[in-house]
Structure formats: structure tokens, C-alpha cells
N, C-alpha and C positions, 0 to 999 in steps of 0.2 A: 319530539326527538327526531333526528335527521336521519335515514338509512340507507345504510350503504353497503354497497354488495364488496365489493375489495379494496380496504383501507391499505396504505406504504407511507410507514414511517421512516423517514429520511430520504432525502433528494441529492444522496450522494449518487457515485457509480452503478453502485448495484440497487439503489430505489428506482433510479430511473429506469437502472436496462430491468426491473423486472416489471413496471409498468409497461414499457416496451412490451415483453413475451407474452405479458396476462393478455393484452391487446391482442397482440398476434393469433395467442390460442383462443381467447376465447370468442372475441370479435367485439361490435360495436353496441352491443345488449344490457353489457352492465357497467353499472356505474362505478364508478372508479377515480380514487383521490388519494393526491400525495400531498403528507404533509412534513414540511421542512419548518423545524425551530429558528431557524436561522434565517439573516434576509437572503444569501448567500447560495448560490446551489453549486453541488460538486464535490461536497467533501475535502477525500485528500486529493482529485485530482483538481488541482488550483494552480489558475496561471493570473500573476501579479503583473502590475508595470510598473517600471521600478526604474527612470531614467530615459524613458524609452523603448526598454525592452518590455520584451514578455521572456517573463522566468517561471518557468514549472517550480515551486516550491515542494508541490508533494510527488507525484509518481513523476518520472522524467522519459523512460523508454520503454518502448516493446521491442519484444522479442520474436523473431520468428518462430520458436519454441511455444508462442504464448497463442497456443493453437485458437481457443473460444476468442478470444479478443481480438484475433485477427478476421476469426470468420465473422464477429460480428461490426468493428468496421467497414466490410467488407460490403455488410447487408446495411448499413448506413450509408457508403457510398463516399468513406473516407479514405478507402485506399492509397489512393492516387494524389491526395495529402501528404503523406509521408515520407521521408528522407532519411537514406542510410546515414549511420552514427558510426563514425571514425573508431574504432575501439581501441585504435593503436595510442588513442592520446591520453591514455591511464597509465598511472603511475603509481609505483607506492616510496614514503619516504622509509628507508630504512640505514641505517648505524651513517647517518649522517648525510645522505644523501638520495637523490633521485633515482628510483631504479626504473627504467621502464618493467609495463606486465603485458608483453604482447601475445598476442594470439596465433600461436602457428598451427597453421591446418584445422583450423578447429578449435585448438586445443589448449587450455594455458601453458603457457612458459616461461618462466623465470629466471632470472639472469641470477639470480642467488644461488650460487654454485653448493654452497653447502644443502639445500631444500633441492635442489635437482632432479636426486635419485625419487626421492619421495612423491615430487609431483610427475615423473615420469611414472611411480603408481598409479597414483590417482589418474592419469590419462588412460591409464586402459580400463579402471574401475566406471572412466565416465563414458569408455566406450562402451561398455557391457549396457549402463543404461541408454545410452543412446538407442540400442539396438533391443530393449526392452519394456522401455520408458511407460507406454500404457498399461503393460501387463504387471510392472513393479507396484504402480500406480495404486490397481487394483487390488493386489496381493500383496501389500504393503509395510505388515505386521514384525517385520524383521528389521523393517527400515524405522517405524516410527517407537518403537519398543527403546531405541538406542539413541542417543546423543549422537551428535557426529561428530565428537571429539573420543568417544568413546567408538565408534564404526572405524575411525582410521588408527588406533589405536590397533583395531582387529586386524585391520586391512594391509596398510602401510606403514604404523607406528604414529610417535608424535604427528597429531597437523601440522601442517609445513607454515609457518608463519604469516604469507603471503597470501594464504588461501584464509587464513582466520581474519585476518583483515579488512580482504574483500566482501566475507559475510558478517561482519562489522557494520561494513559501509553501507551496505546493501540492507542487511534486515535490522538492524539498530541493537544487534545482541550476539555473541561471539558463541564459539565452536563447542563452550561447555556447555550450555544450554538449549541450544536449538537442535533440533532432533533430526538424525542422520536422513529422514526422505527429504525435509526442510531445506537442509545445509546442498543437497546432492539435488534438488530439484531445481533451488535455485542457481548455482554454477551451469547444471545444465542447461539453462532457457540463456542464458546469457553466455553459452558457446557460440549461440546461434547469433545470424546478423539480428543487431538492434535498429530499431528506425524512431524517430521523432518525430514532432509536429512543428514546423516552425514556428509558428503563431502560437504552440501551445498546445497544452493537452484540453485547455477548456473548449476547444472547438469539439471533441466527445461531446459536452453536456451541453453547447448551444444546440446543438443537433437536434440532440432525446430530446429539450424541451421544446423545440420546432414540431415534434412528430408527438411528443404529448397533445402539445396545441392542436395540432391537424385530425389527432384521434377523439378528441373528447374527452380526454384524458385532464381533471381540474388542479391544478398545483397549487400548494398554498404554503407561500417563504412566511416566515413571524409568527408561523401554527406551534402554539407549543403544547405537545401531551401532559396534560397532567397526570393520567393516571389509566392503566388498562384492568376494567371491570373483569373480573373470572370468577365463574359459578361453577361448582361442579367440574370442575376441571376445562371450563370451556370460556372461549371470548363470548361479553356479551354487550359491551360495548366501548368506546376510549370517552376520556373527558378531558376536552381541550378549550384551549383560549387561546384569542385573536383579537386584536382593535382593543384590548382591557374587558371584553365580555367571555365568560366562560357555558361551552355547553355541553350537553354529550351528545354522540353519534353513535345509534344503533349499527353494528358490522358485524357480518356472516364472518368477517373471513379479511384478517388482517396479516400484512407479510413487514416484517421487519427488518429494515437494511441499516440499523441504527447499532454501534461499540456495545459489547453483549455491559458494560457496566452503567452505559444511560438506557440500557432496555430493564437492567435491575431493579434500578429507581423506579420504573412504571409499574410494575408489575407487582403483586401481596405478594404474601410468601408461599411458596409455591414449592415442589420439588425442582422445576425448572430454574425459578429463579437463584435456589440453593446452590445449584450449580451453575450459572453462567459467572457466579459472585467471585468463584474461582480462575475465572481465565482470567490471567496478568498484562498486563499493556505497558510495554515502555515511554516515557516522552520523547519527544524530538524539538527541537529548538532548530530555526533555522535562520540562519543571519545574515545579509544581504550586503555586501560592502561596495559602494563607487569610490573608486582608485583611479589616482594618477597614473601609476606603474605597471608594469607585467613586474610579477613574485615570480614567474618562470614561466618557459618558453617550450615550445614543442610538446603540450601535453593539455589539455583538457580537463581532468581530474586525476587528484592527489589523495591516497587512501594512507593511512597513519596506522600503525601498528605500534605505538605505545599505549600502555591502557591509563598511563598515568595523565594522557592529555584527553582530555573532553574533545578533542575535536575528533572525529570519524572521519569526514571529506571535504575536500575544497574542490569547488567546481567553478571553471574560467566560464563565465554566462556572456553569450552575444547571440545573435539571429542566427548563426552557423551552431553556435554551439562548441567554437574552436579558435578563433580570435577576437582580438580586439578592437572595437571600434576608435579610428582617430588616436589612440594612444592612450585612451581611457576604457576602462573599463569594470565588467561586474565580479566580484568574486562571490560565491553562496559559499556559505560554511554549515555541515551539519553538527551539533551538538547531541548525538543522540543517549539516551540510557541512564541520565543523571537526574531525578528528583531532587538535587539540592540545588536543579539548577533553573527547574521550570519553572520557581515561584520569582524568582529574583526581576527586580526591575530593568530595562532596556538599559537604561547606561550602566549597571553592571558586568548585565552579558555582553556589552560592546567591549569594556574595559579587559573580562575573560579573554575574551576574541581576541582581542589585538597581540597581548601578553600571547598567547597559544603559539597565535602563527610567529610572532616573531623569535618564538624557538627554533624554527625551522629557516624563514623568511624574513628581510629586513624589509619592516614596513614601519615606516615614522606617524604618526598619527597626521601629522600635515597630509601625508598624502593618502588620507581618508576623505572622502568630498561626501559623503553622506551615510548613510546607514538605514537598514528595517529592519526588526525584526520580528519574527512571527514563531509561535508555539502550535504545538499537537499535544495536547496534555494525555492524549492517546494517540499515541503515534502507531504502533502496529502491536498485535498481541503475541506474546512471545511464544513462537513456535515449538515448544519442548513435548519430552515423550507425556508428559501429564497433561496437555493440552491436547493430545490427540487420545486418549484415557475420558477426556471431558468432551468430547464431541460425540462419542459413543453413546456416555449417559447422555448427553443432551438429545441423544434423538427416541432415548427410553422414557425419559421424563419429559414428552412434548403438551402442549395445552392445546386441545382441540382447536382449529378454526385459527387457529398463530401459526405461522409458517416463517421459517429462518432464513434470511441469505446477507453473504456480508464477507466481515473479514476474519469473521470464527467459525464460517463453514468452508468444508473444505482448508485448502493452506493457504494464507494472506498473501493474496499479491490480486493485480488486476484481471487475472483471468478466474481465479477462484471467486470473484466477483460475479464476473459476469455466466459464469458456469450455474455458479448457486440461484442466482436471480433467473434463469432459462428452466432451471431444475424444478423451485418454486411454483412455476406458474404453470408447468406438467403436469407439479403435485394436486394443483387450486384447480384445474382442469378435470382430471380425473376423478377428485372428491364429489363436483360438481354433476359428472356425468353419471356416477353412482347414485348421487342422490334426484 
């Protein structure tokens, strides 16, 4: 049997960066292996080509708000990669038409004169975090106790239509569900300037695996777990197959950056696993259209506020992120929150697609020149007050020697990634130096 001192499952964002930290902390002494099921690494942060271009499918921007992930760019040396993101070219379609959603001072503002007074609330509610944000953070019981459909209810009244939409587009689940620090953390990081990567977000994960390589650090894409050995409440070893051979690997000390419901599958039954069974994930579908035409001009992305349309956002794709090349160009379309839709074959959801937008947009299917589409049968886990009820018991019912990081610790988004993955490797450090 093979032994290994810190086994990571998954070779998404936060597998890598917490390979990265273990490194970091603990030095070049122990052995240390990532294993990715897939041939693929990266997760949700995936950049396709698609025409020419590179199109971010999964995460698209940072935030200057998105404090860890800047400092950790920072300490990769990506900085100076990055490019401010026009935020003025969002739009939402509403009672027929284009509204822009621009940002004055900071701050949203809305041309929907009826939602005015109300988002003239919430501007001072998101000053109060702005000027609070760590400490809310911390002390957070108020905020994650409540929906944010229910917090503006307290606060300002009905949610203002425009703001439901944007956390539509954004977390793939709207204002009755997602829980008021959720709803209010995310508007906030996205008051802040956004930056991208032209090339793509996969230049993050060429990186880690360049400094995996460099450390000693051994990656293995096509590893699939079959199964995580627990005795006594503790890791005692994983059983995987590679190449059609299956073996086990003795591990002190496993961290898991893998959807808390492909870690259930690995796992007996467990107290832990009883509970991770419970966090919910929505799907996301995302579909890739080359077009003859601009659908429309002066805007960038288009957030949709009917629930009765499956579409969430269309986003205009080129190298800028804001026109189009030669007079063709990419349109992405999110699909997000619908299980009747993730099973269906590509030329249905093209067929979905076209019908959607041409509610809105006239587009002939002639002036379709191609099509992709890709699925996240786990797209993001749905942020509600019983989701952060579950993260609680998840750190009561923990399995010795398994260590958590990902996109169910902490709040789903790219900095809770790489937060949890830096947290993890503190935690493997300190256990270490006890023992």
C-alpha cells in the first residue's frame, strides 16, 4: 500500500490553491498528491475556445472586494494580468425593453423610477456594510438567519426587482432563497471595480500547476476515488483507480476540494456525510452562440427578470469583453436553476435558446453559425439560511484526519475558495505540529 502524508481531492481552485498553502506552510518534507477524476483541471474556473476566442464559461470577474483572491494573485504574480471591466455595459431587460443598471459612486442605480426610492435604501444599507463588512462578516447571525428577500422586507420593503435579478444572474437563485449575508455580500464585492483576465481565468490554474510542478507537489488528472476508508471516526485510507488498475493509498491527512455531494458518494455513512447529503446545488447550462449580428449595442450583458424565461444572462464574448469582432460575434447564454433542463440533449437546449432570446431579440436561426454547449450538473450550492445551519454541524460532525475547503465552506464564490483552502492548510499545519 502507497503512503502518503496529504492526500487533495480535486484539482479545481481551491484543490490547487490549497496544495499551494500546505506547501507554503508546511515546506518541501512531505509528500503530497492531487487527485483530479477528470482529465481536465480547474473546475468551475474554465476558459474554452470557441471560434477563436477564450470564453470564461465558469467564474468571469474579480472583485476588488474579493480581498483573498486578490492577495493571492498577487503572491502568484498575476496582478499585472488583469483589466478593468466596463460595468457600465449591464443592462437588464425589463417591461419590454433595455434598461441600462449603471453604477453611480459606487453604488447601484436604476433608471426604474418606480424601484428608486427602494434602491435609494438599500444604498445606504450597503453603505453601512461597506463600512462594516469584516465585522458583519464575523458576527453574521442576523444576516445568515434571514433570506434577503425577507432582510429587505425589514429593511426597505418588497426587493426591488432589478436587484433580484442581478442575484439571479449572478448566484443562479433568486431573493427568496439565498440568505440576506449571501444576497448583501454579493452586491457588495461587485460595487467594487471588477477586473478580468483576457486570456482567461485558466491562466489561475496554468500557474498552480506550474508551482505544483516546481514544488514537488504530484497531480494525477483520470484518478478516480472510489471510496474514503473511515475507522473510528478517522481517515485511514482512499481507494482509487488509474490506467483500469485500482489500489489503496495509506493517508494521515486528506483535504477535500470536491461538490460536498461527489464527496457523499466516497464516504460510509457517517454523521458527516448525513449532513453534507443535505446541501442543495442548482444546475447551470451554458450555451455558446456564433452570430452574424449584434442583438444589441452599447452593453455587454443582459440580466432578465422574468422567471418564466430559463434564460438568467446573455453575455456579448470577445478579447475586450465589450465588442465585436468583424461583425460577428459570441453571445454566452446562462440557463441557470432548472433540472428539467440539464438532462435534455444539445439540440434541444439550442432549440430552448433561440425561442428564449427571440422573445426579447430577433434572431433567425440563419444567423446562428455555430453553437456549444456545456453543463455544471453542480453549478453552485444554494446559499440559504439552512445552508449556513449546515456548515455549523458540518464542523461538529467532522472525521478526523479529512479537512474541508471548497464551495460549501465558508460562502460560494472564488474567494471563499481560496480562503478555505489557506484556512485548511493552517489547520494540517497546526494538527501536525501538535502531534
Amino acid at each position: 500500500m502507497t503512503e502518503l502524508d496529504v492526500g487533495i481531492i480535486g484539482a479545481g481552485i481551491a484543490g490547487l490553491a490549497s496544495g499551494y498553502y500546505v506547501k507554503k506552510e508546511m515546506g518541501a518534507s512531505k509528500h503530497i498528491s492531487i487527485f483530479e477524476k477528470s482529465d481536465q483541471m480547474g473546475g468551475r474556473l474554465k476558459t474554452v475556445k470557441f471560434k477563436g476566442e477564450s470564453i470564461d464559461i465558469g467564474s468571469q470577474l474579480i472583485s476588488n472586494a474579493d480581498f483573498k483572491t486578490m492577495q493571492f494573485l498577487q503572491e502568484l504574480n498575476l496582478n499585472s494580468n488583469l483589466e478593468r471591466f466596463e460595468k457600465t455595459f449591464i443592462s437588464t431587460f425589463h417591461k419590454g425593453k433595455l434598461t441600462p443598471v449603471s453604477f453611480s459612486s459606487g453604488f447601484y442605480h436604476s433608471l426604474l423610477k418606480e424601484e428608486q426610492q427602494k434602491i435609494d435604501k438599500l444604498k445606504k444599507e450597503l453603505k453601512i456594510l461597506e463600512k462594516q463588512y469584516l465585522e458583519i462578516l464575523s458576527k453574521s447571525s442576523d444576516y445568515t438567519n434571514l433570506t434577503f428577500n425577507e432582510w429587505c422586507q425589514e429593511k426597505i420593503g418588497d426587493t426591488p426587482k432589478v436587484i433580484d435579478t442581478i442575484l439571479r444572474a449572478i448566484c443562479f437563485d433568486d431573493s427568496t432563497k439565498l440568505s440576506a449575508l449571501y444576497g448583501l455580500t454579493t452586491l457588495y464585492i461587485y460595487l467594487e471595480d471588477c477586473f478580468f483576465f483576457p486570456q482567461g481565468m485558466e491562466i489561475i490554474i496554468r500557474t498552480l500547476i506550474n508551482k505544483m510542478d516546481s514544488s514537488g507537489i504530484n497531480i494525477y488528472p483520470d484518478s478516480k476515488i472510489n471510496e474514503i476508508c473511515v475507522r473510528n471516526n478517522k481517515i485511514e485510507d482512499i481507494s482509487i483507480q488509474k490506467d483500469g488498475e485500482k489500489k489503496s493509498i495509506s493517508v494521515d491527512n486528506l483535504i477535500s476540494a470536491i461538490p460536498a455531494p461527489d464527496l457523499v458518494k466516497l464516504l460510509p455513512d457517517t454523521k458527516l456525510s448525513r449532513c453534507l447529503v443535505k446541501i442543495d446545488y442548482n444546475p447551470c447550462i451554458f450555451i455558446l452562440l456564433a452570430v452574424k449580428k449584434d442583438l444589441w449595442e452599447g452593453t455587454w450583458g443582459v440580466v432578465f427578470d422574468e422567471d418564466e424565461s430559463p434564460i438568467s444572462l446573455a453575455i456579448q464574448h470577445s478579447n475586450k469583453h465589450v465588442k465585436f469582432h468583424k461583425s460577428k460575434g459570441i453571445i454566452g447564454v446562462l440557463l441557470p436553476r432548472d433540472f428539467n433542463l440539464i438532462n435534455k440533449n444539445d439540440s434541444d437546449l439550442y432549440d430552448i435558446t433561440i425561442s428564449n432570446i427571440n422573445r426579447y431579440f430577433k434572431l433567425k436561426e440563419s444567423d446562428v453559425l455555430d453553437y456549444k454547449v456545456y453543463r455544471w450538473e453542480l453549478g453552485l450550492p444554494i446559499c440559504s439560511p439552512e445552508f449556513h445551519k449546515l456548515q455549523e454541524k458540518i464542523i461538529e460532525d467532522s472525521i478526523e484526519g479529512l479537512f474541508l475547503c471548497g464551495d460549501y465552506i465558508g460562502l460560494p464564490s472564488q474567494d471563499g475558495a481560496t480562503e478555505s483552502a489557506e484556512a485548511v492548510a493552517k489547520l494540517l499545519k497546526n494538527k501536525l505540529q501538535k502531534n
